[in-house]
DRENTILUM-857902 format. One record per residue (C-alpha): residue number from 1; residue in three letters; x, y, z. Coordinates in pm, whole numbers, padded with zeros to 5 digits. Layout:
residues N
SEVEX  k  r  c1  c2  c3
SEVEX  NUM  ALA  X  Y  Z
...
***
This chain:
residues 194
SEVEX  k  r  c1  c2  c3
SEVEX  1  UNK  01515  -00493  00534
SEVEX  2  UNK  01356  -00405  00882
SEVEX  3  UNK  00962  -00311  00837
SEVEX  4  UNK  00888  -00123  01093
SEVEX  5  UNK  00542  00019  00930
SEVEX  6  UNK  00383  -00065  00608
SEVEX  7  UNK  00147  00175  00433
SEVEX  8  UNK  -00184  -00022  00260
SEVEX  9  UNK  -00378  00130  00040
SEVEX  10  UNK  -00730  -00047  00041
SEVEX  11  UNK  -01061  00028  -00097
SEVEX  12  UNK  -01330  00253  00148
SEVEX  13  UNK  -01561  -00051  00014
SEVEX  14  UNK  -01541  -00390  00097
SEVEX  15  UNK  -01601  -00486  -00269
SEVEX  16  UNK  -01789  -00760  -00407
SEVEX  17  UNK  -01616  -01028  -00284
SEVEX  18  UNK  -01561  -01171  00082
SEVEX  19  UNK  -01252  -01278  -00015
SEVEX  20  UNK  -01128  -00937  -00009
SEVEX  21  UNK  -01219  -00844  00346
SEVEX  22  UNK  -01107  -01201  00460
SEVEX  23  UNK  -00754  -01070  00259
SEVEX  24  UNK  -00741  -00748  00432
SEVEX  25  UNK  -00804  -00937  00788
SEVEX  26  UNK  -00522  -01197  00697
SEVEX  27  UNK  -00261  -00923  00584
SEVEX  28  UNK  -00347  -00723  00938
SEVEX  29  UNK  -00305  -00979  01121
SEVEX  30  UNK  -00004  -01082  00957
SEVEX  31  UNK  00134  -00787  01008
SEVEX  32  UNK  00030  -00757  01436
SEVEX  33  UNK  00198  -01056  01427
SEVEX  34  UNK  00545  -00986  01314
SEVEX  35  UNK  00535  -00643  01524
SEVEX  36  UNK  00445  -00440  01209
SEVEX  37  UNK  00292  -00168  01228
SEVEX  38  UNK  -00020  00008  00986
SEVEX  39  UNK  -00014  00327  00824
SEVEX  40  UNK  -00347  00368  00592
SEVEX  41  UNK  -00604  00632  00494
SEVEX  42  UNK  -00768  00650  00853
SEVEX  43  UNK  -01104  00547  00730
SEVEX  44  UNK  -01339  00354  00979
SEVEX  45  UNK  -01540  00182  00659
SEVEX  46  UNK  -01458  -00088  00370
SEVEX  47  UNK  -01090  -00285  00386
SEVEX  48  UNK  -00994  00064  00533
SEVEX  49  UNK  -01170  -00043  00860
SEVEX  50  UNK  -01136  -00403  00833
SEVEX  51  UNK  -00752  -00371  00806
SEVEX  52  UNK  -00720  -00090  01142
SEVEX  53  UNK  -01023  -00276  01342
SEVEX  54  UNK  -00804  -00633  01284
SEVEX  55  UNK  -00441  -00484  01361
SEVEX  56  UNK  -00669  -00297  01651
SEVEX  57  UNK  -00787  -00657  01795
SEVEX  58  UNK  -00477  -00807  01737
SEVEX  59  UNK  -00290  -00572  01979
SEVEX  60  UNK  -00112  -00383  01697
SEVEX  61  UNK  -00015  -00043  01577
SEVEX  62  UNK  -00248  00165  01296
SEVEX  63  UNK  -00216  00501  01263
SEVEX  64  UNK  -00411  00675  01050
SEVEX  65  UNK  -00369  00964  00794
SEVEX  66  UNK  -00709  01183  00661
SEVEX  67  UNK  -00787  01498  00567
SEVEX  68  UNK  -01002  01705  00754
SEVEX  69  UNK  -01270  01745  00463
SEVEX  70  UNK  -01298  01360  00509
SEVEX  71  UNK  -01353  01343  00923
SEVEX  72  UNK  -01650  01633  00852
SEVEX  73  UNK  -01809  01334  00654
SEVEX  74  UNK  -01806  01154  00975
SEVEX  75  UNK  -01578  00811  00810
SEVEX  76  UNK  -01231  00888  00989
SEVEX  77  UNK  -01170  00664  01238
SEVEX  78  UNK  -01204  00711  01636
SEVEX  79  UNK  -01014  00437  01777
SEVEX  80  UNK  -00677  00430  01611
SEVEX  81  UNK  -00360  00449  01788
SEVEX  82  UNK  -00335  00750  01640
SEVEX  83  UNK  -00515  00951  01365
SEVEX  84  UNK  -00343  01253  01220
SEVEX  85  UNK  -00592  01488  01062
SEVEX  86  UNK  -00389  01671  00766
SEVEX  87  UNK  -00519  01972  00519
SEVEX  88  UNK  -00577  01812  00167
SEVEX  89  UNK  -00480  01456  00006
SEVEX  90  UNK  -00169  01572  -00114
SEVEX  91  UNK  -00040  01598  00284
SEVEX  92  UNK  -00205  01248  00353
SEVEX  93  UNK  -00013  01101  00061
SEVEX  94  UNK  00361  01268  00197
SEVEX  95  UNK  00240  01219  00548
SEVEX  96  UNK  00182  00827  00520
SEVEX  97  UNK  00481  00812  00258
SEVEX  98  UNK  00700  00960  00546
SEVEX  99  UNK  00578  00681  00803
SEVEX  100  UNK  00600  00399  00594
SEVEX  101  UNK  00867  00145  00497
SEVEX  102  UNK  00695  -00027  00222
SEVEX  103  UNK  00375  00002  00051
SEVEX  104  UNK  00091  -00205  -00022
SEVEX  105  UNK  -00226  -00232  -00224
SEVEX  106  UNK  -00576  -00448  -00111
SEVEX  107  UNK  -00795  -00448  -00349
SEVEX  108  UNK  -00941  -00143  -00441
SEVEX  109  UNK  -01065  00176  -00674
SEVEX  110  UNK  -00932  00406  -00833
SEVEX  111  UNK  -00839  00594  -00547
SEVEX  112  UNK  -00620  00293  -00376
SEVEX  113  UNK  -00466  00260  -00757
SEVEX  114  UNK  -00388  00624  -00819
SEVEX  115  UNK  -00210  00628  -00447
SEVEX  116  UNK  -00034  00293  -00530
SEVEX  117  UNK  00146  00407  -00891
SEVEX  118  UNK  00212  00741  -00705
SEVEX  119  UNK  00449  00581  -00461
SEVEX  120  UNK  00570  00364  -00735
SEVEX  121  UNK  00607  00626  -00975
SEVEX  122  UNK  00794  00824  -00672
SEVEX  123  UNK  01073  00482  -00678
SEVEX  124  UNK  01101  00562  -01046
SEVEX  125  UNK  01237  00926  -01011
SEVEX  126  UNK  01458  00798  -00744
SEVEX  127  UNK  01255  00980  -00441
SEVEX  128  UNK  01265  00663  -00248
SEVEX  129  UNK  01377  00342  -00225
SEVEX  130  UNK  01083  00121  00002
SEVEX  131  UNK  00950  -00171  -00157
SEVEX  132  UNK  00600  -00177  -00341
SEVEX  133  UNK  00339  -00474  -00366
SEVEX  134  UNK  00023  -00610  -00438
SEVEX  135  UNK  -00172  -00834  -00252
SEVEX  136  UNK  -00323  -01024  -00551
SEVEX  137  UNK  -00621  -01143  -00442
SEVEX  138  UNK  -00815  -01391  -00632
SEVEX  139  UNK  -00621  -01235  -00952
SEVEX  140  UNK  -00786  -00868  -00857
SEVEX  141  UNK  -00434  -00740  -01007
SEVEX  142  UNK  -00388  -00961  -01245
SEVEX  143  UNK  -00462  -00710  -01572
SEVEX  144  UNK  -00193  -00445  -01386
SEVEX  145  UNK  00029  -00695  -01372
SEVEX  146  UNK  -00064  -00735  -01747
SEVEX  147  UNK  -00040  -00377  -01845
SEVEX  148  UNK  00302  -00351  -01657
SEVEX  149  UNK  00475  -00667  -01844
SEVEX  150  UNK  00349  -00490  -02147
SEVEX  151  UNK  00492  -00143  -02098
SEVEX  152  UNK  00843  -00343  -02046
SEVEX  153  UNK  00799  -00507  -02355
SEVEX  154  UNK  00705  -00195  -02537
SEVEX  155  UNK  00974  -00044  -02390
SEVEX  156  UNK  00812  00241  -02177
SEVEX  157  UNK  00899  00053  -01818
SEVEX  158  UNK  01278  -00077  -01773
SEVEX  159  UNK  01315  -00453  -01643
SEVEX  160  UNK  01469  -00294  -01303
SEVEX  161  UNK  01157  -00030  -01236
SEVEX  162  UNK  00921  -00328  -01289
SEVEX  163  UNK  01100  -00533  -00994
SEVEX  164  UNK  01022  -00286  -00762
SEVEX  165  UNK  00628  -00376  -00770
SEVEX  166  UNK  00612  -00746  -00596
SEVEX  167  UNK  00291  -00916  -00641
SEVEX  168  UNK  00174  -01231  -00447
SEVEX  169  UNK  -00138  -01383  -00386
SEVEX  170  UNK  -00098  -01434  00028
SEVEX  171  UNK  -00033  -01143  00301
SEVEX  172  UNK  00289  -01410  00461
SEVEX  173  UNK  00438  -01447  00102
SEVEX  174  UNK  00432  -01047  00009
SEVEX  175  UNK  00533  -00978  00365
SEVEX  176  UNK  00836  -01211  00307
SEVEX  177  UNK  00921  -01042  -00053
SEVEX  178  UNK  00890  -00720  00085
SEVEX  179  UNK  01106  -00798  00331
SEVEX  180  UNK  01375  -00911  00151
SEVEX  181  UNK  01361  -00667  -00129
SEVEX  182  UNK  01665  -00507  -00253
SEVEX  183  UNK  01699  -00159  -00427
SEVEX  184  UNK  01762  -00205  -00776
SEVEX  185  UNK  02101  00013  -00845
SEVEX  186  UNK  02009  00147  -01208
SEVEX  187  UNK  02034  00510  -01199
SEVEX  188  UNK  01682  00710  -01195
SEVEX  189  UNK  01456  00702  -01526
SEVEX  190  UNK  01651  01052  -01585
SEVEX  191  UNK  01935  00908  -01619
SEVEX  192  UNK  01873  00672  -01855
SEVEX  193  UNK  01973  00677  -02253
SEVEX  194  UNK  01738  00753  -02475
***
């Protein structure tokens, strides 16, 4: 699969943690360095601005997606190789959904979560198929990864939905499963028996 642009979904704090901006730094420049570009939430502060200031440095491509309500609180960022200002969240989400070839979470709130089992949930119903994944860092994921097992076990997630969310601890090895990811061909959860 050709990445062209990944979307990451990262935390407008920088979290506890150094090892979380150092994670965000490593997957940017990971990504500058295989010609990838960023699409993110267009925020200048937390991973937000650690991931577009390193693909910035780096020479690369981040284009940012925020909502106007957001730039009147002064945290959109002004040197982007592009920022697109958009009407509400729900035109961020489709906007950087639309750009994107994959997705990808940093460590993060509940915002970055909410925006990550969107675009999975979105795979689900069949309304794409892009690769999702997790940058696990340190084991931030680890009880998602948890909860996920568990709801194939329980029998409220099929085996083939699950694949679609890679996980890995380093920004080369999730670049390299995302990457080579492969739709799934198991009909949509509509389709399914019950």
């Amino acid at each position: 699969m050709r990445l062209r642009r990944v979307c990451v979904y990262a935390g407008s704090n920088a979290g506890a943690d150094p090892a979380y901006r150092e994670a965000a730094a490593a997957l940017a420049g990971v990504l500058a360095g295989h010609g990838i570009g960023l699409v993110y939430g267009g925020g200048r502060v937390g991973l937000m601005g650690v991931l577009a200031d390193t693909m910035l440095a780096r020479g690369g491509e981040a284009i940012g997606v925020i909502p106007q309500a957001l730039v009147d609180r002064e945290v959109g960022h002004g040197g982007l190789t592009e920022l697109r200002i958009v009407a509400s969240m729900h035109e961020r989400k489709a906007e950087m959904a639309e750009l994107a070839d994959a997705f990808v979470a940093v460590p993060g709130g509940i915002g970055t979560l909410e925006e990550l089992i969107e675009v999975y949930t979105w795979s689900q119903l069949g309304l794409h198929e892009k690769p999702c994944g997790v940058l696990n860092v340190n084991g931030y994921y680890d009880g998602l990864v948890a909860w996920l097992d568990h709801a194939v076990t329980e029998g409220f997630l099929r085996a083939p939905h699950r694949a679609v969310l890679q996980v890995a601890d380093t920004p080369a090895e999730l670049l390299d499963r995302l990457s080579r990811w492969q739709p799934a061909r198991v009909g949509k959860w509509l389709d399914l028996e019950v």
